[in-house]
Steps between C-alpha positions, in 0.01 A plus 500: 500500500832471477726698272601352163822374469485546071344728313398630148366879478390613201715259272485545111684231281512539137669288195603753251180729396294211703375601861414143739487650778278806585587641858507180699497496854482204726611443919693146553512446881651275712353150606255554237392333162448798240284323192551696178221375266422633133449381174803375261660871424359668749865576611536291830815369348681804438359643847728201636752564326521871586524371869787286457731707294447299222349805257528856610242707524410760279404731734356482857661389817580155664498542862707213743420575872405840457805579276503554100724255347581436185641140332697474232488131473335201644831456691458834661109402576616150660783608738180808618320182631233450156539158344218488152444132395418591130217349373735387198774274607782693545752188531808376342367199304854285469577578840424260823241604734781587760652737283194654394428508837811696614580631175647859551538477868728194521642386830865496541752371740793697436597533127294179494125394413370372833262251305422296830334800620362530167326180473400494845258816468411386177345204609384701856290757280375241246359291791300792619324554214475093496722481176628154402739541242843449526725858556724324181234501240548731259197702463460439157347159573261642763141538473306806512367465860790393620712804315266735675593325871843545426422890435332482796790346696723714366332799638454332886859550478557867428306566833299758377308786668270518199432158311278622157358237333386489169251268404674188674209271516455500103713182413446347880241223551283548770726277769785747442319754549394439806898469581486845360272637780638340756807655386360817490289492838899372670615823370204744573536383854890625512356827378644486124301730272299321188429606175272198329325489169276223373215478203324255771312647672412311749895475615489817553202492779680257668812661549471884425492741806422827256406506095622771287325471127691635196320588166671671214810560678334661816384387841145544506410321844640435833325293756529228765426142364228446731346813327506352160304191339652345223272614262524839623892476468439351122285808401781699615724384296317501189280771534205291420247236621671182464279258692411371158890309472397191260275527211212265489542131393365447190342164441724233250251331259539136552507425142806855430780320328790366670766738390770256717542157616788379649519074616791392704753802502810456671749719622793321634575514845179783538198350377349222369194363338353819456176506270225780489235643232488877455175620288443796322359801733689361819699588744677227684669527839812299574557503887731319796789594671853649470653128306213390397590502134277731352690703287755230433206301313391799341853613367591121375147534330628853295833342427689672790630200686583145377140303469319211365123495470260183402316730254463842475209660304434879374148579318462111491859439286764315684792709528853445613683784749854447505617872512304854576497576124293174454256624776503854325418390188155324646438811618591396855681751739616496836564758728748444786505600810844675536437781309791681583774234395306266228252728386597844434830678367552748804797714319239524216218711422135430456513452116795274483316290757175484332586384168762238613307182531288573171769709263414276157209739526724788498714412173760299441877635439377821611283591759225721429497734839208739357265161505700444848405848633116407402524190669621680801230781469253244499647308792537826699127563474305154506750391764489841717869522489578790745883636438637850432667486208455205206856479485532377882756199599240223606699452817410843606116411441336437825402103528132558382578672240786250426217224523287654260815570212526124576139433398499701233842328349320154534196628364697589178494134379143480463484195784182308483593291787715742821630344799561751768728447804470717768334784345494741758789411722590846683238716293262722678168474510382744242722326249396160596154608452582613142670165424217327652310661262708433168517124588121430512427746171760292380342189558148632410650553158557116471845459622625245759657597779711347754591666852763398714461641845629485853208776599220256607236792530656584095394130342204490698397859374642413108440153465211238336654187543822474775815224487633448793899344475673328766858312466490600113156317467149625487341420821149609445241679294287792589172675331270728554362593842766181628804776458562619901786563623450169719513255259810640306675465788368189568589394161859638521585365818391149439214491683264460191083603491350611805319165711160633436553515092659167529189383670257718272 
């Protein structure tokens, strides 16, 4: 086996009185994919970060070749050889790809910018990772998948002898992935040294060497891939049995009330003629791919996005939705998908956060922060809220944990009606289970719910009834024992029912 080229031994990190990390040691070698799997908080981040200089650690020793070495920045960590793409963006929004791309390392010709060079390894390291956008674009008007490519391009150019990777599949569909891996299996093969972290576990069989498994801030198993199943990697992780991920479906009465009708909703220029029932006691999977106009319909139908419906009905009483307040007010709520930038105030702390969307319930001139500190005790415990200190900036919470403040803040206007999108994009598995959970108790209780998904296995495991959109329209209708994985894509693709139902 040969001899690691970075190493932790015995690493401690703490945030003021808070230990994360409890004597962490883990072996990257070269030519080799290093998975580092764990539940939201288990402290795979900061591990990363400890490696590339960009947090110090508390005690311990970080070992490059043999040698101790110690970072004081991420500068110092990137001219060592160790690139981290952060699993949050960490790009200059009003900047152009090219100058995110070089930003900090520009080329020069003389006292000059050498911007041919420039924008001809821009577009060289874009079309490796099969990225179509134009170097020019500022990345303010990028997408999320294609943000994450350019993070990705941007480290193919730092030539790195450790690439660490954290969570870079989360906002990828699964075509880019694949680009990914490809990626990733060019640069295993020039013996570059891989740090890789994903909540899927089934990435991680396909292109881990080794799996180290963190839990409460420790490493509590190292093994070869090949020695690990996925559920054996998942009770790892969590401690606990999790073969049990989705909660039994609970039949919908045929005769529960409709809580929800929408005719002939239109989004303009994402979706049109969109119309769909939601009863009481359901959950309702909305499915296709990447453009599809999912959660473009369902944001024009809370009052996010400029929209027109035909008719739109709550508890049987037409209703018009022109802004979220309207949508609020029938008891309505949506919860987005970016919870980072639309969802949560990351300079803020958990309280703040909580009571924002519902604060008429808190007083009026004055806010009452002892009935806010309730709220938030209550949230804490029905919501298993897991951070050390109440008064904790939210971007500091780890993104389960950040998932579950967002829940709870929704949950404080009293929705009878919740569309979810992307519920558990980049949670682990423990604290998808738990939010698994919440959603059908929630719909037991008599709510509607709607999930927007791009996890197949996710609606297929939540869902009654599944709508699956193509080209901003609904393309087909799913129920029952009819929900496979098959006929979404079928559905989403264009393709429509399977021959044998058509002929059935």
């Amino acid at each position: 086996m040969t001899e690691p080229v970075l190493s932790l031994r015995n690493v401690h990190k703490s945030f003021g009185p808070v230990e994360v990390l409890h004597g962490v040691d883990l072996d990257i070698r070269a030519g080799e994919v290093l998975a580092l799997i764990g539940e939201n908080g288990a402290g795979k981040s900061t591990a990363m970060k400890c490696l590339a200089g960009y947090q110090p650690a508390s005690s311990g020793r970080i070992l490059l070749d043999g040698e101790e070495v110690s970072f004081a920045s991420l500068h110092e960590g990137e001219a060592a050889g160790i690139v981290l793409i952060h699993q949050e963006f960490n790009l200059a929004e009003q900047l152009t790809v090219e100058q995110n791309i070089f930003l900090g390392r520009e080329l020069r010709r003389g006292l000059l910018l050498d911007k041919a060079e420039m924008r001809r390894r821009s577009r060289e390291y874009l079309a490796r990772v099969k990225c179509r956008v134009d170097p020019d674009t500022p990345v303010s008007k990028l997408s999320n998948s294609d943000k994450q490519m350019v993070e990705i391009a941007k480290a193919l150019g730092r030539d790195a002898r450790v690439l660490i990777m954290d969570e870079p599949t989360a906002v990828l569909t699964n075509a880019e992935a694949a680009i990914l891996f490809e990626q990733v299996e060019a640069l295993r093969a020039t013996g570059t040294a891989i740090v890789f972290t994903s909540h899927k576990l089934g990435e991680v069989k396909q292109i881990a060497d080794r799996v180290s498994v963190m839990r409460d801030g420790m490493v509590v198993q190292t093994a070869p891939v090949q020695d690990m199943s996925e559920d054996q990697m998942a009770t790892a992780m969590v401690g606990r049995d999790v073969s049990d991920l989705y909660p039994a479906k609970a039949e919908v009465a045929a005769d529960a009330p409709v809580l929800l009708r929408v005719d002939g909703l239109d989004v303009p220029g994402f979706a049109e003629g969109v119309s769909f029932a939601l009863r009481a006691g359901e959950i309702l999977g909305i499915a296709g791919l990447v453009g599809s106009g999912r959660t473009e319909a369902m944001e024009g139908l809370c009052g996010l996005r400029i929209a027109r419906a035909d008719r739109t009905e709550i508890a049987g009483q037409s209703v018009q939705i022109r802004k979220p307040s309207d949508a609020l007010r029938h008891r309505l709520c949506y919860l987005t998908e970016d919870r980072k930038l639309r969802g949560l105030l990351l300079d803020k702390g958990m309280r703040e956060n909580l009571t924002l969307q519902a604060l008429a319930r808190f007083g009026g001139l004055l806010i009452d922060q002892k009935a806010e500190d309730a709220a938030l005790t209550r949230a804490i415990r029905e919501f298993d809220i897991r951070a050390g200190r109440r008064d904790v900036r939210v971007g500091n919470l780890s993104g389960g944990n950040q998932q579950k403040l967002l829940l709870a803040k929704v949950m404080q206007s009293e929705p009878q009606i919740l569309i979810v999108d992307e519920p558990t994009r980049g949670i682990d598995i423990g604290t998808k289970q738990q939010i698994y959970a919440f959603l059908s108790d929630l719909a037991a209780s008599g709510h509607g719910i709607v999930v927007i998904s791009s996890e197949m296995q996710e609606i297929i495991g939540l869902a009654n009834r599944v709508l699956v959109m193509r080209q901003g329209r609904i393309a087909g209708e799913l129920a029952g024992e009819a929900i496979t994985e098959e006929a979404i894509v079928r559905h989403a693709v264009g393709v429509g029912a399977d021959p044998k139902e058509r002929a059935a």
